[in-house]
C-alpha positions in Angstrom: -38.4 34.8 3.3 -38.2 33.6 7.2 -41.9 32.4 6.0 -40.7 30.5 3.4 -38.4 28.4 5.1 -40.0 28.1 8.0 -43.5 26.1 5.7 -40.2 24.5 3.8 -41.2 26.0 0.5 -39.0 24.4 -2.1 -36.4 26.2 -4.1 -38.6 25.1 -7.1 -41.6 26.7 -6.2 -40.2 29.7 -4.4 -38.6 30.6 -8.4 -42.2 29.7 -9.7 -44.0 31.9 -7.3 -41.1 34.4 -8.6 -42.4 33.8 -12.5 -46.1 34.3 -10.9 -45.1 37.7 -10.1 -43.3 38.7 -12.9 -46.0 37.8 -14.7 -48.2 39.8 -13.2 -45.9 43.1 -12.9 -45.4 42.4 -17.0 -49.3 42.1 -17.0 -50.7 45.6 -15.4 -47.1 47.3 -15.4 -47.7 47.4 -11.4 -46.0 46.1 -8.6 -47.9 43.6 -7.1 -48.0 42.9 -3.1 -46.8 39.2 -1.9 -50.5 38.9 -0.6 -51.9 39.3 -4.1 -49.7 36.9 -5.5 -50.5 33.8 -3.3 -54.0 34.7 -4.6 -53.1 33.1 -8.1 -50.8 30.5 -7.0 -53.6 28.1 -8.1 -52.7 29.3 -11.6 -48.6 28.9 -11.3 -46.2 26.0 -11.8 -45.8 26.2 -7.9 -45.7 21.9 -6.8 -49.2 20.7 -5.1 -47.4 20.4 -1.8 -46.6 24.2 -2.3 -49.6 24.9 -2.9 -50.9 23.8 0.4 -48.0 25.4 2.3 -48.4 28.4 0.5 -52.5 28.5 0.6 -51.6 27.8 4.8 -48.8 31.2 4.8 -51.9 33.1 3.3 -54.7 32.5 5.9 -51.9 33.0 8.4 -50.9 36.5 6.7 -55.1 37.0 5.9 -55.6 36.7 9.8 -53.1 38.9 11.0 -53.8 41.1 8.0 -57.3 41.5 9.8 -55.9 41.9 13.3 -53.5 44.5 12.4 -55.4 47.1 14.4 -56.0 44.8 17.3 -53.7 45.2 20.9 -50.5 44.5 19.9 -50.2 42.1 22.7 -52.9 40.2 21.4 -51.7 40.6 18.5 -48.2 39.3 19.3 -50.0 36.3 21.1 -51.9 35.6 17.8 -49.0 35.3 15.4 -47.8 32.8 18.1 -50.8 30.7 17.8 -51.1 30.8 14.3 -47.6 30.0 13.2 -47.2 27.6 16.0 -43.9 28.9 17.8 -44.5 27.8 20.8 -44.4 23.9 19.9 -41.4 24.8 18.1 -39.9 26.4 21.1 -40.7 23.6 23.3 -38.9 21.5 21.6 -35.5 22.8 21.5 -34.8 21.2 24.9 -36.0 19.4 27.9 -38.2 22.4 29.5 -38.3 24.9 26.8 -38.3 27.4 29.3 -35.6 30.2 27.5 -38.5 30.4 24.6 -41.4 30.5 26.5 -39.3 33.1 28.5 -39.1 35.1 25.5 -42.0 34.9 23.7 -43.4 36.0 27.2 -41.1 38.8 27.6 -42.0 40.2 23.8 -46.0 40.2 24.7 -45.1 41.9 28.0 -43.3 44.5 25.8 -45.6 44.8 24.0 -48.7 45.3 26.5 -46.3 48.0 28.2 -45.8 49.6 24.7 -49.5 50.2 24.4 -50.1 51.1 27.7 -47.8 53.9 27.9 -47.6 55.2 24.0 -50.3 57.3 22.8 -51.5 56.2 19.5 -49.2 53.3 19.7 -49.5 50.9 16.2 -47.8 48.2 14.7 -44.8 49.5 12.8 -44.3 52.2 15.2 -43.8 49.4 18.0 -41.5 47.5 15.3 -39.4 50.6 15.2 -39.2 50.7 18.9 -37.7 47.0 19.1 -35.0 48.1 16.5 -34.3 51.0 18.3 -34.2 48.9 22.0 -31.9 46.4 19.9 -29.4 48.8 18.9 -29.2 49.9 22.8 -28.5 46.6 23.4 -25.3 46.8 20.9 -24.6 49.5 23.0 -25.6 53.1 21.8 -25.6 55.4 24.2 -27.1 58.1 22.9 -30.6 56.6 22.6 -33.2 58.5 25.0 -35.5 54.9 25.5 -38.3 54.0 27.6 -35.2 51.0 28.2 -32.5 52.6 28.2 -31.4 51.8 31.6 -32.0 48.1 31.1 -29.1 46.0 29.4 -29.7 42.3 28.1 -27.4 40.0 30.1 -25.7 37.1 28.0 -25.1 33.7 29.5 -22.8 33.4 32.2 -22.6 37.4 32.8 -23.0 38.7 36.2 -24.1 42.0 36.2 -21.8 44.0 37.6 -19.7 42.3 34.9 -22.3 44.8 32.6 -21.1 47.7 34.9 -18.0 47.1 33.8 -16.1 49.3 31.4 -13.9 46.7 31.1 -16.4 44.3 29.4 -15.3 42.7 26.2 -17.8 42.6 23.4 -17.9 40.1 20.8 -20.4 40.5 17.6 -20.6 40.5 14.2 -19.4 43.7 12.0 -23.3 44.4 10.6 -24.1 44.1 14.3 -21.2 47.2 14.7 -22.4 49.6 12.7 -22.8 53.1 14.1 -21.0 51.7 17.2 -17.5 52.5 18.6 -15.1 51.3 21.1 -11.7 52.1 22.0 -9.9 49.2 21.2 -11.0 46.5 18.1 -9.8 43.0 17.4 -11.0 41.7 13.4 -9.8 37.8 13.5 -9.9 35.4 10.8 -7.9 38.0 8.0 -6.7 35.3 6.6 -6.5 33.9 3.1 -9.9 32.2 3.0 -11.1 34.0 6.0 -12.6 37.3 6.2 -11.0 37.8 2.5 -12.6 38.7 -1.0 -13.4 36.2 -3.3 -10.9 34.2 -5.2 -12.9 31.9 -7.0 -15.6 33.6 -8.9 -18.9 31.3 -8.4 -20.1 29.6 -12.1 -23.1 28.3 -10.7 -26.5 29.4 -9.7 -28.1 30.0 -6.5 -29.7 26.5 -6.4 -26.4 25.0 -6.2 -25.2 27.0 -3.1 -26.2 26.1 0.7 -27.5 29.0 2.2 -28.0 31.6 -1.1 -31.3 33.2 -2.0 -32.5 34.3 -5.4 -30.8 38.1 -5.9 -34.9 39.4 -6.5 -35.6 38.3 -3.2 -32.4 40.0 -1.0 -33.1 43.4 0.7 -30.7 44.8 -1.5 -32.1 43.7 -4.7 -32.2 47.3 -6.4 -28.6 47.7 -5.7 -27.6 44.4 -7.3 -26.1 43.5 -11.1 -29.1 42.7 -13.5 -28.1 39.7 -16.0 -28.8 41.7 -19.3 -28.3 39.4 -22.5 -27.9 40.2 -25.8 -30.0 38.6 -27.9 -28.7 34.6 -27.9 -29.3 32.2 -30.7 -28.7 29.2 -28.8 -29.4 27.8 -25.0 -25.3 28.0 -25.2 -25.2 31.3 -25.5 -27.9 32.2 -23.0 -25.8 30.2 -20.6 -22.5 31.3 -21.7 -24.3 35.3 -21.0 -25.4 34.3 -17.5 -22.5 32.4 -16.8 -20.6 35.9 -17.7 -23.0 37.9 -15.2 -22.5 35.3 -12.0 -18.5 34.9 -12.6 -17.4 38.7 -13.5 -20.6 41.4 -12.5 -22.1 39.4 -9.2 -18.2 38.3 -7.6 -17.2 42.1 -8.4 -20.3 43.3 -7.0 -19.8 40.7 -3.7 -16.2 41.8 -3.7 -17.6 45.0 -3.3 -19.6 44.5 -0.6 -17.1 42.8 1.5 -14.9 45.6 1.2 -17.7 48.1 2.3 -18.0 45.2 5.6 -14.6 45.9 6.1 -14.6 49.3 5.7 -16.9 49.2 9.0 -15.7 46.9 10.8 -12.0 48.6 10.8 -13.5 52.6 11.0 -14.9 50.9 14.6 -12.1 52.1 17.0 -11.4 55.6 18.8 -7.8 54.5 19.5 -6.6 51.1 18.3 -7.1 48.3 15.8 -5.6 44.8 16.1 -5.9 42.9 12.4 -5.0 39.5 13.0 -4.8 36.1 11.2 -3.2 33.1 11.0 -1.9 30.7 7.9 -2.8 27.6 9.2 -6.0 26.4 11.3 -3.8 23.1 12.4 -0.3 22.6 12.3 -0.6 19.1 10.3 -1.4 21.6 7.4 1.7 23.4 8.0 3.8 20.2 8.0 2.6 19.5 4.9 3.0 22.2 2.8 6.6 22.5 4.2 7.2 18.7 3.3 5.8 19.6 0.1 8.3 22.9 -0.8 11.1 20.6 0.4 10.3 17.6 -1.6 9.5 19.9 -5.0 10.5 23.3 -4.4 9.8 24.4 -8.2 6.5 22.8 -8.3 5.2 22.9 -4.7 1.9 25.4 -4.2 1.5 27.5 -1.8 -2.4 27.7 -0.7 -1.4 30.4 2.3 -1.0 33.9 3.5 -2.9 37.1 4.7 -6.4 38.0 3.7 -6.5 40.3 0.4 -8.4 43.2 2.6 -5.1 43.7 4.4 -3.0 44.6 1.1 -2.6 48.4 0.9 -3.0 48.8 4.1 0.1 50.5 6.0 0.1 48.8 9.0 3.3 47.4 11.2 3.2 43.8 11.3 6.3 42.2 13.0 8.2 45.3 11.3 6.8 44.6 7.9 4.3 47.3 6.1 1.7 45.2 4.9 2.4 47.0 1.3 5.2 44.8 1.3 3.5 41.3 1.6 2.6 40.4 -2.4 -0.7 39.2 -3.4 -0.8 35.2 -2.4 -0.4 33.0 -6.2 -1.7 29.2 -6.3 1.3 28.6 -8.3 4.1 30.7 -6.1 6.4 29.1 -4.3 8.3 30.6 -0.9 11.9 29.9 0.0 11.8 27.7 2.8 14.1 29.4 5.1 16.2 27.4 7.7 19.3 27.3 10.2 20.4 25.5 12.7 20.2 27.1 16.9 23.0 26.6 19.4 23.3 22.4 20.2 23.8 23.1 23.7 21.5 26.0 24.5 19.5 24.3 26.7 22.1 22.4 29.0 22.4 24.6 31.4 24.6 28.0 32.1 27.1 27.0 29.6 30.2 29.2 28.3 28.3 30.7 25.1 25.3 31.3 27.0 27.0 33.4 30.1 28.7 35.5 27.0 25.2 36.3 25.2 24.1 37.6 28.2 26.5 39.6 28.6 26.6 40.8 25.3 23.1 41.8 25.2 23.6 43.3 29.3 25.8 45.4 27.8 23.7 47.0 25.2 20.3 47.2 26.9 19.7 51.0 27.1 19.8 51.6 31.2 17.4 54.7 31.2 14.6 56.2 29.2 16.8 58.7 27.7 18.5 55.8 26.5 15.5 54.0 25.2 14.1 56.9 23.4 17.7 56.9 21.3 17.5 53.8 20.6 14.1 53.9 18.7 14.6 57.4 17.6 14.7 55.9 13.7 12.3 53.7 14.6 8.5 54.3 12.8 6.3 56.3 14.8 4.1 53.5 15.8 7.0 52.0 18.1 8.1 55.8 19.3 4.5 56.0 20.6 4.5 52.6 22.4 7.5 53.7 24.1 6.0 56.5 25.4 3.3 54.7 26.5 5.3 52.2 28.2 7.5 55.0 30.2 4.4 56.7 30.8 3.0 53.4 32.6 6.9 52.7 34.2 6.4 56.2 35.4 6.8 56.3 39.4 4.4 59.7 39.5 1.7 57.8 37.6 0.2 56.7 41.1 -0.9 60.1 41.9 -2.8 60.8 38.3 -4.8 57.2 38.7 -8.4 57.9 38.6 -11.1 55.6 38.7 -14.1 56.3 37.3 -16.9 54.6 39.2 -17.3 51.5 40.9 -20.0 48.7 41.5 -20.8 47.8 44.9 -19.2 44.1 44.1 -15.9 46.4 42.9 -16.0 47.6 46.6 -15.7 44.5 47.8 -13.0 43.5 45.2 -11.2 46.1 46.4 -10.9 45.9 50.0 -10.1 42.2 49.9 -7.0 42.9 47.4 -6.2 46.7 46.6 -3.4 45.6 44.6 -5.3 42.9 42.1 -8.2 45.2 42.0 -5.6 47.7 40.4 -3.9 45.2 38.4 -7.4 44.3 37.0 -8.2 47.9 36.4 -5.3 48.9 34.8 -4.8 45.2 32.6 -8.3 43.9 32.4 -7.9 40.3 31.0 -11.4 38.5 30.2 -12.5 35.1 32.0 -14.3 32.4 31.7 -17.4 33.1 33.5 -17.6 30.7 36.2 -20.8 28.2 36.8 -21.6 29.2 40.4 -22.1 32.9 38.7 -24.7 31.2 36.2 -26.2 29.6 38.9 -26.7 32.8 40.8 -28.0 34.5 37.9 -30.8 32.0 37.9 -31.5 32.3 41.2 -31.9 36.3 40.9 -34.1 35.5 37.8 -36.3 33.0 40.3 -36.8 35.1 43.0 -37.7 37.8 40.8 -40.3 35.7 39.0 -41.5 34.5 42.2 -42.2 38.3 43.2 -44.2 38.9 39.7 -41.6 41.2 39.0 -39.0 41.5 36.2 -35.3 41.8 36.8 -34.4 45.6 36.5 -30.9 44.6 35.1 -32.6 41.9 32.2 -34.6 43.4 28.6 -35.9 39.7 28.6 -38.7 40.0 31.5 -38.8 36.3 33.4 -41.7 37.1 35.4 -44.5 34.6 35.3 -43.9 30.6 35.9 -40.5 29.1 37.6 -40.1 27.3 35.0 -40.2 30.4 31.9 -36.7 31.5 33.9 -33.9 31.4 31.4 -31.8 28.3 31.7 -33.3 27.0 34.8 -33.6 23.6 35.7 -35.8 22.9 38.5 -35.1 18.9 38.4 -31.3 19.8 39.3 -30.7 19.1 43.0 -28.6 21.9 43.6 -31.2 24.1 42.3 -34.4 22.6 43.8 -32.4 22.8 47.2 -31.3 26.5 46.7 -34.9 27.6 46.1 -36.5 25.4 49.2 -34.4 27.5 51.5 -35.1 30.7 50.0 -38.7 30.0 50.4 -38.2 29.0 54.2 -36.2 32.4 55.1 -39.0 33.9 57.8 -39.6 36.9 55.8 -40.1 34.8 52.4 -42.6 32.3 54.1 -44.4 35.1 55.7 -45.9 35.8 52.6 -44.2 39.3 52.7 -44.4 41.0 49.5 -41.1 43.4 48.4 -41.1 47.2 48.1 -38.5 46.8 45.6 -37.0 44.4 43.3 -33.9 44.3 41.4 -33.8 48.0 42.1 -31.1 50.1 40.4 -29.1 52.8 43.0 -26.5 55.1 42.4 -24.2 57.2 44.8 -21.1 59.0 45.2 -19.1 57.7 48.1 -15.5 59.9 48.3 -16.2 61.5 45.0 -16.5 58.3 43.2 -20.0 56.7 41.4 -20.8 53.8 42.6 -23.3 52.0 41.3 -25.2 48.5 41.9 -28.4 46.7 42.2 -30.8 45.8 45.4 -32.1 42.5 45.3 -35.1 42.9 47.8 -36.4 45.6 50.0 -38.9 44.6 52.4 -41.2 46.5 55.1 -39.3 46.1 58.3 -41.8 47.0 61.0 -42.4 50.0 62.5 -40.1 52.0 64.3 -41.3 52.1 68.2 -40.3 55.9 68.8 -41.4 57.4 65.8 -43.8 55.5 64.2 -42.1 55.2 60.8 -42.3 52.2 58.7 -38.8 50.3 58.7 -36.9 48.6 56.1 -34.6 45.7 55.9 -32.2 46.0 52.6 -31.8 41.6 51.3 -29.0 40.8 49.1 -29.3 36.7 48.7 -26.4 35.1 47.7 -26.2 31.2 46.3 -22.7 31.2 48.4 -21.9 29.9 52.1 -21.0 32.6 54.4 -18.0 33.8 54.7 -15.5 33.8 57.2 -15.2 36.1 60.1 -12.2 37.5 58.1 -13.4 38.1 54.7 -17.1 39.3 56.3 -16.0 43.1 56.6 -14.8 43.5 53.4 -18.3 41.8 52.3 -20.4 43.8 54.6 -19.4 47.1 52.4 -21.7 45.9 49.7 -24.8 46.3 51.8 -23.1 49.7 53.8 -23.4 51.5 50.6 -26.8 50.1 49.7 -28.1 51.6 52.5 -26.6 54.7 51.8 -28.1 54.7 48.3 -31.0 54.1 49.4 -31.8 56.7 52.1 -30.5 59.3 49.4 -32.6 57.7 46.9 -36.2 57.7 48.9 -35.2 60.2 51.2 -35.0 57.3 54.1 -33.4 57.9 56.9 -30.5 55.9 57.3 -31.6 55.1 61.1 -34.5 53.5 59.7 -33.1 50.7 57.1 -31.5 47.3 57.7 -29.5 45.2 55.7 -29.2 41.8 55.5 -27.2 38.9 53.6 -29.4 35.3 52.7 -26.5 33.2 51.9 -28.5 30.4 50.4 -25.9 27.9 50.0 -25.0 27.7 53.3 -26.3 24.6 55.1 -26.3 25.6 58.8 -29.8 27.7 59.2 -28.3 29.4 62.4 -25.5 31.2 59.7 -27.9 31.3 56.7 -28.9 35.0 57.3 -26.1 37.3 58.2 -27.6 40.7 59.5 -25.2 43.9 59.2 -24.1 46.4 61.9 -25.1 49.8 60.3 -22.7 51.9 60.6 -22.3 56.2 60.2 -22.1 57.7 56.8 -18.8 59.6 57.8 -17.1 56.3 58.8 -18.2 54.7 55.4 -16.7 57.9 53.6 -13.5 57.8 55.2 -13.6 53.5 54.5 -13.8 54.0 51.0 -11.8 57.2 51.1 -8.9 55.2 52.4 -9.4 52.0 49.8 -8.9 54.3 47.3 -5.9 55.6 48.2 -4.3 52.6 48.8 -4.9 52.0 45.4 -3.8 55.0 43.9 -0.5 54.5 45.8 -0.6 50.7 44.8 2.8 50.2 42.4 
């Protein structure tokens, strides 16, 4: 079907080619391959200009019928050429670099695939994308040849990836098998995510977007239009008509229940089901104007979606059982009252006695609290003892943190009591430009090395311009990536031991994970002969000040410890070094950093984290 679209086959001859086929099933009682059908389209009612599509699908289907047994990188590069992707790729924007980037990436994939897969064939390779896809969604469980690489998403950083923290926003067929612990479903809304309330009355060919039902995956599964022997064109259409308004919306009805049915089984602990009645409030104006102008006549077009009714669920104190299917001839009572004139004057007589009215019956202890809510429903019993359990003054001593990034180090010794706060309350931002930029960078340098980035599935190596996103006529850009080709050990020709390397450690009995950007050979050392190392982390940042570097210089201290426990390094023997390439003073463009003693870095880290255990 992708096929289809793609040559711009008409809806006309896409049912034609579907009568060819039928045809031919009704002829030798056999199912008949799409292959073998384009061989009679000649024959069919299928349009000239169809025809030629069509004839041009089947040499491309012919050829890579033909190379099926070839490399599957070659063969990967073949249905490029044939179909003509790249062109198409190219001209999505000014540099086309994100496809080429890809398409790149997949060939690479696939010339890995071979290389280390005995026996390695087409479908079985096709099977391994699916399976590297769903690790992407974030199964766990997988044991891949990828597993430890994790597709980064515009404007993500990636110890943002690290983070258990992260929010994840996809589709509910994208969800299934997955589970997190807390789920948000939007849009349950009357029109929204909601079944159908007006049963379609018209065929596919009138809908933007539809396919014919024989050509969904789920054809077998799907009503067949059986008629009944009609007399008259009226009665043939009156029996279809039947079959698309009462058998097809049930069965769609159907369907979107089973979507829902996922989508809300998703969580281990909570589920948020939200809506909303109106997308702007113009529309709620109006339909308030309307109830007050008419009350017996005004409709009411409004309300929560029809997935939610049933469903015991607290919503502003209201079981959702209570809420009555939504009527386009119903009318609400508009409900009104008038609030205090003179609330908002100032500290007036009648507001001083509210206050003290509601002083005096705010319960003044938990004890308290928990009798208040004692007939409350269970739902707001167990927030309550959540909330006391967070208001809890002994809750700094059971904190626990569960591992760290190296960036989270840094976090934390600039602020223990916003790293905590962030921890504990993790609200999602924006992701800032500079971070972007930076990504790009990393995706640069790691291209420039012929290497791909250990933390990206899409593999950038290869031309500057086939990394993601990059613009290389942008100023800022162009003038980032001059200075990181003049750093001394960059012009030197030097080529990396390691790039965009992965390290883990335990510092204080925490994980800590991050990512080296560079190791390079440092030398030898003059009294033992050993090869040195020097640790790089570039940065698209000035240097910091004198103040903030400390706090900084922890990224790189546990680096080095990572790595010596990694390779078996001695610690004595590696370097570590900061390229701040947005700094503009070459004197302060490469900061290098003191090593200092494993025992001093465990009792650093040691004592972070007990400031923010102890943090209030």
């Amino acid at each position: 079907m992708r096929m289809l679209a793609y040559l711009n086959i008409s809806p006309a001859d896409i049912q034609a080619l579907n009568l060819l086929r039928k045809e031919r099933v009704y002829r030798d009682d056999s199912e008949r391959s799409f292959v073998e059908v384009l061989d009679n389209v000649e024959s069919s009612k299928v349009s000239p200009a169809g025809k030629e599509r069509l004839g041009l699908l089947k040499a491309w289907l012919k050829a890579l019928t033909e190379a099926r047994y070839s490399r599957l990188e070659d063969l990967v590069g073949l249905a490029v050429r044939l179909v003509g992707i790249e062109t198409e790729v190219a001209s999505r924007s000014a540099s086309g670099g994100i496809g080429r980037a890809s398409l790149l990436s997949l060939q690479r994939m696939a010339a890995g695939y071979s290389e280390n897969t005995e026996g390695a064939t087409l479908e079985a390779f096709l099977d391994w994308l699916d399976l590297v896809e769903e690790k992407d969604k974030g199964d766990d469980d997988g044991d891949l040849p990828l597993a430890d690489l994790a597709l980064e998403s515009e404007g993500v950083t990636k110890d943002e990836l690290e983070n258990p923290n992260t929010v994840t926003i996809m589709t509910i067929h994208g969800a299934k098998g997955l589970e997190w612990d807390y789920v948000a479903i939007p849009e349950l809304r009357h029109g929204g995510f909601d079944l159908l309330t007006m049963k379609p009355t018209k065929p596919w060919l009138s809908y933007y977007g539809k396919i014919p039902t024989w050509m969904q995956e789920d054809a077998h599964s799907i009503p067949q239009w059986r008629w009944k022997d009609p007399e008259t064109p009226k009665e043939l259409e009156a029996s279809y008509l039947a079959w698309l308004s009462e058998d097809m919306a049930d069965h769609e009805n159907r369907e979107i229940r089973r979507l829902a049915y996922v989508a809300m089984t998703r969580p281990r602990s909570r589920l948020l089901l939200a809506g909303y009645w109106f997308e702007r409030p113009e529309q709620e104006m109006a339909e308030r104007e309307a109830i007050e102008k008419d009350p017996a006549n005004a409709k009411r077009k409004r309300g929560p979606s029809r997935l939610l009714l049933g469903i015991d669920a607290p919503l502003s104190g209201v079981s959702m059982t209570e809420i009555p299917e939504v009527d386009a001839d119903e009318t609400d009572e508009l409900m009104s009252g008038q609030w205090m004139a003179d609330m908002n004057r100032g500290a007036t007589e009648q507001t001083r006695e509210a206050a003290e009215f509601v002083a005096g019956r705010v319960p003044r202890t938990a004890e308290d609290m928990s009798e208040a809510v004692s007939e409350a429903s269970g739902w707001v019993r167990e927030s309550l003892s959540d909330l006391l359990a967070l208001l809890d003054g002994d809750d700094a001593e059971e904190f626990e943190i569960g591992h760290l990034t190296a960036n989270g180090v840094v976090q934390m010794a600039a602020d223990p009591v916003k790293f905590r706060t962030d921890l504990e309350r993790p609200i999602p931002t924006e992701p800032a430009r500079a971070a972007r930029l930076g990504q790009q960078i990393h995706e640069y340098i790691a291209s420039r090395y012929g290497a791909p980035r250990t933390a990206d599935l899409i593999d950038v190596s290869g031309d500057a311009d086939q990394v993601l996103g990059l613009d290389l006529n942008n100023p800022r850009v162009a003038e980032l990536i001059q200075r990181f080709e003049s750093i001394p050990f960059v012009s030197s020709g030097d080529i990396p031991v390691a790039v965009e390397a992965p390290v883990d450690v335990v510092v204080a009995g925490v994980p800590m994970r991050g990512t080296v950007d560079a190791v390079f050979s440092d030398g030898t050392d003059p009294e033992t002969g050993q090869e040195r190392l020097r640790i790089v982390d570039w940065k698209t940042g000035r240097c910091p000040s004198e103040k903030d570097m400390p706090s900084r210089e922890l990224q790189l201290h546990l680096y080095r410890l990572a790595w010596s426990r990694t390779t078996g390094v001695d610690q004595s023997l590696i370097s570590a070094t900061f390229a701040y390439l947005g700094e503009k003073d070459e004197a302060k463009r490469l900061h290098h950093v003191d090593p200092i003693p494993e025992e001093e870095l465990e009792t650093i880290i040691g004592s972070l984290l007990e400031q923010v255990k102890e943090t209030a």
